[in-house]
PDB file of N, CA, C and O in Angstrom:
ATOM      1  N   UNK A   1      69.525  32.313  33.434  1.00  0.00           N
ATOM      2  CA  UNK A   1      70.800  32.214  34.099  1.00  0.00           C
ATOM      3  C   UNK A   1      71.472  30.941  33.617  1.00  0.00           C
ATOM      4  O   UNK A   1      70.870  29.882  33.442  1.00  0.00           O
ATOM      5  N   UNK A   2      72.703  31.122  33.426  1.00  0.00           N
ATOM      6  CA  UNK A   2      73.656  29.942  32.666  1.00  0.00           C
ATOM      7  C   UNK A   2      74.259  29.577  33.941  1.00  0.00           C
ATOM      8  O   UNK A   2      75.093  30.267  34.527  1.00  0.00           O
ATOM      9  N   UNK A   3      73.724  28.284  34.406  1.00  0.00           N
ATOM     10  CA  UNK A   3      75.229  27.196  35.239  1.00  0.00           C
ATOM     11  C   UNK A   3      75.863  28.418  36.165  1.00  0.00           C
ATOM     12  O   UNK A   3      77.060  28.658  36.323  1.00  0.00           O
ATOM     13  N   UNK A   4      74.799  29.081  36.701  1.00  0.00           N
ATOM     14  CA  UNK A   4      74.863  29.820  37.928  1.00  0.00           C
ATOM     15  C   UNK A   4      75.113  29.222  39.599  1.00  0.00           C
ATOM     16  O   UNK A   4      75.382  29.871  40.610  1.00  0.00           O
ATOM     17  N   UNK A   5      74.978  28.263  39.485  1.00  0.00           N
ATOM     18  CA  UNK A   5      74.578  26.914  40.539  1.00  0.00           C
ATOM     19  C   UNK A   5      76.438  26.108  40.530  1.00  0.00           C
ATOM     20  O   UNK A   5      76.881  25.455  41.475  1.00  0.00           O
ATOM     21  N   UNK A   6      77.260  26.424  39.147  1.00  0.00           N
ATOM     22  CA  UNK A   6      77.957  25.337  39.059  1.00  0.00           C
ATOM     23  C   UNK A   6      79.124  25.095  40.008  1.00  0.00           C
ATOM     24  O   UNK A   6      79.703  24.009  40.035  1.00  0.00           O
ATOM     25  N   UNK A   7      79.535  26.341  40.952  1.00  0.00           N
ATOM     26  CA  UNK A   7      79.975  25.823  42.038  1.00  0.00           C
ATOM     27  C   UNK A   7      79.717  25.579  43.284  1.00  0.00           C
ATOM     28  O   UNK A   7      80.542  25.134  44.082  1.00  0.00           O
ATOM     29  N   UNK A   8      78.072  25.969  43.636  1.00  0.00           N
ATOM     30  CA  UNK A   8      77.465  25.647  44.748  1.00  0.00           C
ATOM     31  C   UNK A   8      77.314  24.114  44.765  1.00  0.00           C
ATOM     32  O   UNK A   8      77.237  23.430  43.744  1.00  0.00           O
ATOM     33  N   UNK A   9      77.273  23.535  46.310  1.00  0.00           N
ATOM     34  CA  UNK A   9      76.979  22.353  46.468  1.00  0.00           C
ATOM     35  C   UNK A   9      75.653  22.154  46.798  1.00  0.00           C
ATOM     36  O   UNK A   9      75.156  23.229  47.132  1.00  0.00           O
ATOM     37  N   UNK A  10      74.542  20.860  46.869  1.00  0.00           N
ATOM     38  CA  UNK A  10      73.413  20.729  46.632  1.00  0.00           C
ATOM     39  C   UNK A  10      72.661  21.482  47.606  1.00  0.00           C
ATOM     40  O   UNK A  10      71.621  21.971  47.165  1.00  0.00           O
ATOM     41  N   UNK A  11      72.960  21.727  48.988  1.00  0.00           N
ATOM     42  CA  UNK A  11      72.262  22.701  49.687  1.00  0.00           C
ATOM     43  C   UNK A  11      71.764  24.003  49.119  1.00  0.00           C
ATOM     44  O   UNK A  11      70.637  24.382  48.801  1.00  0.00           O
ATOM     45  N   UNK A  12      72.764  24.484  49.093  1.00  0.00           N
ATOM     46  CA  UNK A  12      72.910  25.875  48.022  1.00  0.00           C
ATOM     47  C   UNK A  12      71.985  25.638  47.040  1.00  0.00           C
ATOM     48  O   UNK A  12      70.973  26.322  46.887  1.00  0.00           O
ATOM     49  N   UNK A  13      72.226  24.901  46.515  1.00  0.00           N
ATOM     50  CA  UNK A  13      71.900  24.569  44.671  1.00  0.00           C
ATOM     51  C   UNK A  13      70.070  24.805  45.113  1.00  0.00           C
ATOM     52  O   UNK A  13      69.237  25.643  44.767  1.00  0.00           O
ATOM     53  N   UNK A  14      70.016  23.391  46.191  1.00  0.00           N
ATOM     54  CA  UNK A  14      68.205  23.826  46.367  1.00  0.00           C
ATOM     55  C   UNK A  14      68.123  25.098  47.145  1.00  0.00           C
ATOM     56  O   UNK A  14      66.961  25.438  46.922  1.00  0.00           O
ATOM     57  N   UNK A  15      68.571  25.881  47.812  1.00  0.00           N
ATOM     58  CA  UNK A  15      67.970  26.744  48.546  1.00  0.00           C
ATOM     59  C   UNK A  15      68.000  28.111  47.402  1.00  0.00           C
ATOM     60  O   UNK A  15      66.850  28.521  47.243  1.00  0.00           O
ATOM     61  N   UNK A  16      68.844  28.759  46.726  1.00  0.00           N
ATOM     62  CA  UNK A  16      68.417  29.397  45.665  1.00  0.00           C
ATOM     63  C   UNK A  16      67.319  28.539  44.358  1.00  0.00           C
ATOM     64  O   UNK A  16      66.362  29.187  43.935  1.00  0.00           O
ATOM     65  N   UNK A  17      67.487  27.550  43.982  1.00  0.00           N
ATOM     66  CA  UNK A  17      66.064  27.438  43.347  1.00  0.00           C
ATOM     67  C   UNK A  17      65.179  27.651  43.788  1.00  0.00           C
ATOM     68  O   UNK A  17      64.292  27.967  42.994  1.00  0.00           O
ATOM     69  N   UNK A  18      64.755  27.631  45.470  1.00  0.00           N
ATOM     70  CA  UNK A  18      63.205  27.338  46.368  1.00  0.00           C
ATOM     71  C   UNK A  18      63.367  28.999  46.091  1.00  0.00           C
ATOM     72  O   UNK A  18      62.221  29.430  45.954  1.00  0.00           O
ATOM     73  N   UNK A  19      64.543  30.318  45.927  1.00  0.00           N
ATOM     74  CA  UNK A  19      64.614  31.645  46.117  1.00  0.00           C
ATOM     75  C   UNK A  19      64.015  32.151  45.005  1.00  0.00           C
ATOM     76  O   UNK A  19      63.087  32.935  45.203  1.00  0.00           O
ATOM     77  N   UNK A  20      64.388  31.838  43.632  1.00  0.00           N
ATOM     78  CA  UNK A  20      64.099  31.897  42.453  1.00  0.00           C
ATOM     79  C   UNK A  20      62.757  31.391  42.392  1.00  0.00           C
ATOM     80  O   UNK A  20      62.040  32.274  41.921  1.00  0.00           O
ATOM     81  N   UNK A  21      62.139  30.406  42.649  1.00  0.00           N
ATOM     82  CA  UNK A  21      60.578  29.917  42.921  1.00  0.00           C
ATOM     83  C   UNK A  21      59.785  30.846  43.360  1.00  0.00           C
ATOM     84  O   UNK A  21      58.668  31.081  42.899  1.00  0.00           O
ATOM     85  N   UNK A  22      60.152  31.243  43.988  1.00  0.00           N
ATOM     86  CA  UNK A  22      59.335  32.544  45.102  1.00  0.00           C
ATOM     87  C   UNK A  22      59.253  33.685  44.960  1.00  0.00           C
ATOM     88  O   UNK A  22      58.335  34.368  45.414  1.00  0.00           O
ATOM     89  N   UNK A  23      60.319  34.149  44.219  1.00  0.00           N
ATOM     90  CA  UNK A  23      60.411  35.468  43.325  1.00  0.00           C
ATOM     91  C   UNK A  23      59.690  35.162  42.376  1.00  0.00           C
ATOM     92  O   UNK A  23      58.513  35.521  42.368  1.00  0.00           O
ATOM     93  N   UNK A  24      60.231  34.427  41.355  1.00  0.00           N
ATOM     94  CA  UNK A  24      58.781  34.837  40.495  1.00  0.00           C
ATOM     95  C   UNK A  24      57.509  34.322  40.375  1.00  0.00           C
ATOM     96  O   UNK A  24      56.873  34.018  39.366  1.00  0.00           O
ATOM     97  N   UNK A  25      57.118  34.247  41.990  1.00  0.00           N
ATOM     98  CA  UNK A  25      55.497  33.765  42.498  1.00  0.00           C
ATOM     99  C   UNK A  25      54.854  35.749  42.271  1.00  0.00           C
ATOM    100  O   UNK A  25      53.884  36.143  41.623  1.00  0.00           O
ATOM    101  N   UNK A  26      55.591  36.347  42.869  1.00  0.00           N
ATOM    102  CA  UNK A  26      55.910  37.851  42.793  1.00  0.00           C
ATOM    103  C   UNK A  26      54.748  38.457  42.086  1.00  0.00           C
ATOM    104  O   UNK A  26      54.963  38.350  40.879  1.00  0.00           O
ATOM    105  N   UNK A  27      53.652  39.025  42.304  1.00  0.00           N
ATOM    106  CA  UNK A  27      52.618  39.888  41.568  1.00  0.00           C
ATOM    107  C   UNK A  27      53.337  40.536  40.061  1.00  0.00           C
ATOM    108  O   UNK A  27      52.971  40.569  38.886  1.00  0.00           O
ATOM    109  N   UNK A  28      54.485  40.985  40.779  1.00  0.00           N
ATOM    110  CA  UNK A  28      55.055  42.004  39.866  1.00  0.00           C
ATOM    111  C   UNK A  28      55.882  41.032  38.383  1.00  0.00           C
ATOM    112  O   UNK A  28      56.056  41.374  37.214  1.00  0.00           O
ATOM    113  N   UNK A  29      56.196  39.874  39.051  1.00  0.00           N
ATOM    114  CA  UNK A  29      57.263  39.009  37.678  1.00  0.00           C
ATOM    115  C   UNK A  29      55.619  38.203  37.341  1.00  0.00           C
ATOM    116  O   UNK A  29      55.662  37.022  37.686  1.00  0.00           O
ATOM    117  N   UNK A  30      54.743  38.467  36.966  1.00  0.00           N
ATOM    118  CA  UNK A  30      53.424  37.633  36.521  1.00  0.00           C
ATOM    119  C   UNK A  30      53.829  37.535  34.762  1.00  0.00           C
ATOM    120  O   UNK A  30      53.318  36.605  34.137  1.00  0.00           O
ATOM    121  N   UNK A  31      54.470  38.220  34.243  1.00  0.00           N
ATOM    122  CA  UNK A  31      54.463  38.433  32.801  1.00  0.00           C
ATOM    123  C   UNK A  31      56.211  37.942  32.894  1.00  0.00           C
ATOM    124  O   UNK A  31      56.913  38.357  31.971  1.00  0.00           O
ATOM    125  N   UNK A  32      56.552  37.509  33.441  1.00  0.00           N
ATOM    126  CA  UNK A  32      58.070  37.387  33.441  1.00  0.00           C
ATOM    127  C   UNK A  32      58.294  35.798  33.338  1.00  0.00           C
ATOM    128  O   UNK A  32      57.552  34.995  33.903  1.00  0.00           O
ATOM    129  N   UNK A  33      59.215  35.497  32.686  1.00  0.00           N
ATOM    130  CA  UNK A  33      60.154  33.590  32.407  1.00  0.00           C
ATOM    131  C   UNK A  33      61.476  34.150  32.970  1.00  0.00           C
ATOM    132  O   UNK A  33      62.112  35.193  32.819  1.00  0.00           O
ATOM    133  N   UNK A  34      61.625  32.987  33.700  1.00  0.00           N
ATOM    134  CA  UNK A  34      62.835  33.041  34.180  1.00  0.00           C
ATOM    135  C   UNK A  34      63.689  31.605  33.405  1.00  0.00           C
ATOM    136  O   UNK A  34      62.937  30.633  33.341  1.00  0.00           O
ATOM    137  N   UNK A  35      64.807  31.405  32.950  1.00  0.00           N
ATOM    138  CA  UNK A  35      64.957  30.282  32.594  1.00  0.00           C
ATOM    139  C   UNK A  35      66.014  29.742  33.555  1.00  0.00           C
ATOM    140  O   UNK A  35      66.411  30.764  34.117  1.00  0.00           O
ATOM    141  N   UNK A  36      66.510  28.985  33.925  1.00  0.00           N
ATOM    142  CA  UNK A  36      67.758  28.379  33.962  1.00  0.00           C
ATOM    143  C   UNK A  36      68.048  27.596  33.902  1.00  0.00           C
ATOM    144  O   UNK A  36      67.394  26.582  34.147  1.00  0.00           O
ATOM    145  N   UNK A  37      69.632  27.668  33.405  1.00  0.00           N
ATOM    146  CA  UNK A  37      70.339  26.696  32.413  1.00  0.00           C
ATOM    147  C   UNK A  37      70.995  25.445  33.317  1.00  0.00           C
ATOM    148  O   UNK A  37      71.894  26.139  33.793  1.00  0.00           O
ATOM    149  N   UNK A  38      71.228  24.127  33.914  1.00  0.00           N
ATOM    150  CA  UNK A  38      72.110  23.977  34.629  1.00  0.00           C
ATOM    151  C   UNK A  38      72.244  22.100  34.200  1.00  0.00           C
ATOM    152  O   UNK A  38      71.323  21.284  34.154  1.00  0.00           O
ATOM    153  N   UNK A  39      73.522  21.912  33.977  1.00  0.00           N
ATOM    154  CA  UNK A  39      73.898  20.558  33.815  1.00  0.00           C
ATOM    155  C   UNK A  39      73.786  19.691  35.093  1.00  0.00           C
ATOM    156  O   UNK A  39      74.593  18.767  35.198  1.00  0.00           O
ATOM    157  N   UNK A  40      72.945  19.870  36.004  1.00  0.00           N
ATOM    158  CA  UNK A  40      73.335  19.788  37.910  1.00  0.00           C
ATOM    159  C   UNK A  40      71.609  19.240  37.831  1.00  0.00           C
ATOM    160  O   UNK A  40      70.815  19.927  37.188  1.00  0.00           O
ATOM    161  N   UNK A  41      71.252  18.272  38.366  1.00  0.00           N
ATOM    162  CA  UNK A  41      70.199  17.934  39.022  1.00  0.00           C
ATOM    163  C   UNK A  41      68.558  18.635  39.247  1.00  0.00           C
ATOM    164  O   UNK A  41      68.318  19.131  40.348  1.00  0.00           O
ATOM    165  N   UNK A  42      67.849  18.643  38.542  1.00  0.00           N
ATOM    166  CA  UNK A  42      66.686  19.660  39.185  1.00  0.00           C
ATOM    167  C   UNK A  42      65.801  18.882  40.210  1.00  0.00           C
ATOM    168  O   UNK A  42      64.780  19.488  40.536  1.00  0.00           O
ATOM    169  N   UNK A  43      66.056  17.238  40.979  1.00  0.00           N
ATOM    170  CA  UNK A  43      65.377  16.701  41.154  1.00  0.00           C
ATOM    171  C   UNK A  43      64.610  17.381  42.529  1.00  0.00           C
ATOM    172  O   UNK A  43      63.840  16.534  42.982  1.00  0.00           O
ATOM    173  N   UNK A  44      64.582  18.417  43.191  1.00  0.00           N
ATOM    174  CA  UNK A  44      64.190  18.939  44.268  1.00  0.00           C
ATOM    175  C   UNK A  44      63.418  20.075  43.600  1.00  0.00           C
ATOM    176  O   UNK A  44      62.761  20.718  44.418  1.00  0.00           O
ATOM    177  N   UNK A  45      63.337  20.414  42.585  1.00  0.00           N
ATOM    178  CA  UNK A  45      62.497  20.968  41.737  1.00  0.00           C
ATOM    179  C   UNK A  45      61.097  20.753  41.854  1.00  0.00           C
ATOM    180  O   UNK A  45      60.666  20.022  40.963  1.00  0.00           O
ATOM    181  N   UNK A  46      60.171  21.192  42.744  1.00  0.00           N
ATOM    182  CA  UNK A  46      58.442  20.838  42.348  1.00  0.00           C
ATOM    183  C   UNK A  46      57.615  21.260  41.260  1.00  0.00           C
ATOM    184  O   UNK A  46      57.326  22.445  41.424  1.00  0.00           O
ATOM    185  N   UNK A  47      57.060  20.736  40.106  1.00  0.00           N
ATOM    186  CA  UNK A  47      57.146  21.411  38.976  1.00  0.00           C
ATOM    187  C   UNK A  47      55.319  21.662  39.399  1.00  0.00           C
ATOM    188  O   UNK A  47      54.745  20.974  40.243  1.00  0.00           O
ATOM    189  N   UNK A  48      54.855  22.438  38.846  1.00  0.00           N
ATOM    190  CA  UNK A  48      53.459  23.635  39.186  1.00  0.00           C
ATOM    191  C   UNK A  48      53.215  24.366  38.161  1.00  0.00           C
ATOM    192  O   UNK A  48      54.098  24.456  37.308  1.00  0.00           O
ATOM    193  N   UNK A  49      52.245  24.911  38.023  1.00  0.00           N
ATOM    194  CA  UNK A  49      51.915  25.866  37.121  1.00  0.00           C
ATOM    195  C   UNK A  49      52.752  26.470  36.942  1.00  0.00           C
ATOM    196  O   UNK A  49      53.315  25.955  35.976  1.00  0.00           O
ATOM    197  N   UNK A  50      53.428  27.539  37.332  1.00  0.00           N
ATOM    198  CA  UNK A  50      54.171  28.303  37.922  1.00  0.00           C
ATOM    199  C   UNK A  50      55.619  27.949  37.531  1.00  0.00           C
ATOM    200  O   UNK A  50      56.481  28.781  37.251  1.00  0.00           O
ATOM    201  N   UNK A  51      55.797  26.468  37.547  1.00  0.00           N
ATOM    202  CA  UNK A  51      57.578  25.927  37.371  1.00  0.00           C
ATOM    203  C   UNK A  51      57.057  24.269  36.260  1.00  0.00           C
ATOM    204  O   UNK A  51      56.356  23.308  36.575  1.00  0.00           O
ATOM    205  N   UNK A  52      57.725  24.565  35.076  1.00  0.00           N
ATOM    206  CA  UNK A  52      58.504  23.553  34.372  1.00  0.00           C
ATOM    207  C   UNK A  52      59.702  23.111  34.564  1.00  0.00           C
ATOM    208  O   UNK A  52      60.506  23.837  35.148  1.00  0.00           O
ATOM    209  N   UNK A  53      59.988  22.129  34.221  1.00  0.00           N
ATOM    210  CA  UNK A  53      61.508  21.741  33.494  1.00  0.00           C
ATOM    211  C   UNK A  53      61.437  20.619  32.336  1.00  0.00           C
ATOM    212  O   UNK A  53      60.870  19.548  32.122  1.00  0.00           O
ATOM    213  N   UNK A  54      62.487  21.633  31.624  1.00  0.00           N
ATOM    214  CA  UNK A  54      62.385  20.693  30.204  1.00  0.00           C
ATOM    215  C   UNK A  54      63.766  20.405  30.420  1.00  0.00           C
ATOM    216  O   UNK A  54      64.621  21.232  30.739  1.00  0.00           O
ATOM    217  N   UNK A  55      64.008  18.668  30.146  1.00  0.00           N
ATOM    218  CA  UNK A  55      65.157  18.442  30.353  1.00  0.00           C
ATOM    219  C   UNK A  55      65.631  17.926  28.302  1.00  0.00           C
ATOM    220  O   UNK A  55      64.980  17.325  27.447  1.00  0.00           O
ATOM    221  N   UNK A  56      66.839  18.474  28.293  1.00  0.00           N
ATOM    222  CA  UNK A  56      67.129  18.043  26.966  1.00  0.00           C
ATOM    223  C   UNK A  56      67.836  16.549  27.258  1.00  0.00           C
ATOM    224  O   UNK A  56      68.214  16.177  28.369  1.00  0.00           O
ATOM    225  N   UNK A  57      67.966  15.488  25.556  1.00  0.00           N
ATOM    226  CA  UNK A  57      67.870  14.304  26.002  1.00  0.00           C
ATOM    227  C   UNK A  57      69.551  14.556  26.153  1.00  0.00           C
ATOM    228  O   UNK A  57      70.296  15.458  25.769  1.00  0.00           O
ATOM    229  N   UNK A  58      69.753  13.320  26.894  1.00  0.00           N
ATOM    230  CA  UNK A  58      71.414  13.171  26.751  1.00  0.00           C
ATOM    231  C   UNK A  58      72.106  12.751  25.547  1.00  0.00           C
ATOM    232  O   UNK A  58      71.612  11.850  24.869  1.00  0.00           O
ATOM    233  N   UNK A  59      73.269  13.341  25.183  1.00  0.00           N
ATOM    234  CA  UNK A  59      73.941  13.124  24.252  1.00  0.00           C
ATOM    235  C   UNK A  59      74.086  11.849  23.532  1.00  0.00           C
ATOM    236  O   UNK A  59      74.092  10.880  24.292  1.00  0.00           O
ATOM    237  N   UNK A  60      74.216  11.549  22.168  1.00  0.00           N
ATOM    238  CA  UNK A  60      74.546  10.570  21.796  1.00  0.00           C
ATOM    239  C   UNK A  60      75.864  10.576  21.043  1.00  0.00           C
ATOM    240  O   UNK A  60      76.140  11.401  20.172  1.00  0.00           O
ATOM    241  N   UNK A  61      76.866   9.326  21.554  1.00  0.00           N
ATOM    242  CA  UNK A  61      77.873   9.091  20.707  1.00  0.00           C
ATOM    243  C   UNK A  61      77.911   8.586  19.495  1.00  0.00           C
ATOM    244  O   UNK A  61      77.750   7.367  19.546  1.00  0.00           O
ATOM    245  N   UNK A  62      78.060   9.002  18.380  1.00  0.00           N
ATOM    246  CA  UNK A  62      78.313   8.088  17.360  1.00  0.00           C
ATOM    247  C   UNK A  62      80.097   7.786  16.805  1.00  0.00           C
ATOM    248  O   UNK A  62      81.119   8.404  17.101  1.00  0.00           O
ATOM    249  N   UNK A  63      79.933   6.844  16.103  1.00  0.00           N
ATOM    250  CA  UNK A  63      81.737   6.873  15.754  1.00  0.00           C
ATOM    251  C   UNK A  63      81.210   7.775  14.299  1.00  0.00           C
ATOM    252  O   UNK A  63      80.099   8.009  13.822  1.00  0.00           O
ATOM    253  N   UNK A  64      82.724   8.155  13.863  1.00  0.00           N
ATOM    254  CA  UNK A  64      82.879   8.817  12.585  1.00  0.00           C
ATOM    255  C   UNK A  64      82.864   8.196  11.814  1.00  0.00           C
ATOM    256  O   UNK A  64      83.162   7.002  11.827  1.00  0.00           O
ATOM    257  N   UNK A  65      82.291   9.237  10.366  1.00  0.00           N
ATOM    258  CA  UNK A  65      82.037   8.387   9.145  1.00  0.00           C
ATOM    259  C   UNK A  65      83.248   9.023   8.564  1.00  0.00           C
ATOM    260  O   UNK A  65      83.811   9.956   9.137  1.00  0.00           O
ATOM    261  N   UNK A  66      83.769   8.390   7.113  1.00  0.00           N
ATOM    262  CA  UNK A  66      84.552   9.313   6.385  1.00  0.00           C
ATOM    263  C   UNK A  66      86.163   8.984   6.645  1.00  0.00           C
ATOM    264  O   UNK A  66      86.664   7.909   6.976  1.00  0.00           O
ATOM    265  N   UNK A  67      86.939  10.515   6.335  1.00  0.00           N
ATOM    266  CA  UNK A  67      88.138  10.389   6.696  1.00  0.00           C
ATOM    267  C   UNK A  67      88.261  10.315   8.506  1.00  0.00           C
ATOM    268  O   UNK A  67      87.304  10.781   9.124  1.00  0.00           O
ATOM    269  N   UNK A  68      89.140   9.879   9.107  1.00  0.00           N
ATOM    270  CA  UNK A  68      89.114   9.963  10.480  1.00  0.00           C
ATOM    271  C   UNK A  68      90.518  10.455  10.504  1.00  0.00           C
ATOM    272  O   UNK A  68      90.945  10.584   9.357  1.00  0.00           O
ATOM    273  N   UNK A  69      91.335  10.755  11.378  1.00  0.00           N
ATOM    274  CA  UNK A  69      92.537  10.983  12.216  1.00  0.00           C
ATOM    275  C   UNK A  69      93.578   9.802  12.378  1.00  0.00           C
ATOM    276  O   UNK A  69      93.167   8.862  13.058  1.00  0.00           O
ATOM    277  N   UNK A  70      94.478   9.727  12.016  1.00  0.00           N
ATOM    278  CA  UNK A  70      95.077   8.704  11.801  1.00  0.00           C
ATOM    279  C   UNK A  70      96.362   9.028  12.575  1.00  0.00           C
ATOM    280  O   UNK A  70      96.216  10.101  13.160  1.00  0.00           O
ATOM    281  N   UNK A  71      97.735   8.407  12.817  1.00  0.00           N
ATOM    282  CA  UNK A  71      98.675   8.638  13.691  1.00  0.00           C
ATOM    283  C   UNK A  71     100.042   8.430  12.424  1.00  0.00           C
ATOM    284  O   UNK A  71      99.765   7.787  11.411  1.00  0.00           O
ATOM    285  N   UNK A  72     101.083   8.856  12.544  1.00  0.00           N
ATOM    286  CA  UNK A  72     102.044   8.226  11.828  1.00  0.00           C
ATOM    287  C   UNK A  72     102.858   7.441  12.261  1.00  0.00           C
ATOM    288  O   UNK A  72     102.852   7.504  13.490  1.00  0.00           O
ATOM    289  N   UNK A  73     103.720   6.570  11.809  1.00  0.00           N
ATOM    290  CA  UNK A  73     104.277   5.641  11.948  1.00  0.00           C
ATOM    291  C   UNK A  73     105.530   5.649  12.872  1.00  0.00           C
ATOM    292  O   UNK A  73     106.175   4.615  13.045  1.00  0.00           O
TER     293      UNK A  73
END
């Protein structure tokens, strides 16, 4: 699920993750990944056998090399 969460506020936000947790505790999702995607906080997240999170690193700025954008006069 992509940024499914992105207009819920943090109540919300944890009470469908704890929903999603529990579903696929599920006999039946045993062979199943669930992923989701979300720019929003996982810190209420308990991670378990059962639950990862891989967080990607944060962006880095660099300035430009080369020609750049210039303005006219």
């Amino acid at each position: 699920m992509d940024e499914y969460d992105v207009f819920m506020d943090e109540a919300r936000r944890d009470d469908t993750l704890r929903a999603i947790e529990e579903h696929s505790k599920l006999p039946d999702q045993a062979t199943r990944q669930i992923i989701v995607v979300t720019p929003n906080s996982l810190a209420s997240v308990v991670v378990s056998n059962h639950v990862r999170v891989v967080k990607m690193p944060d962006p880095v700025k660099q300035t430009a090399h080369g020609l750049q954008q210039t303005t006219l006069d």
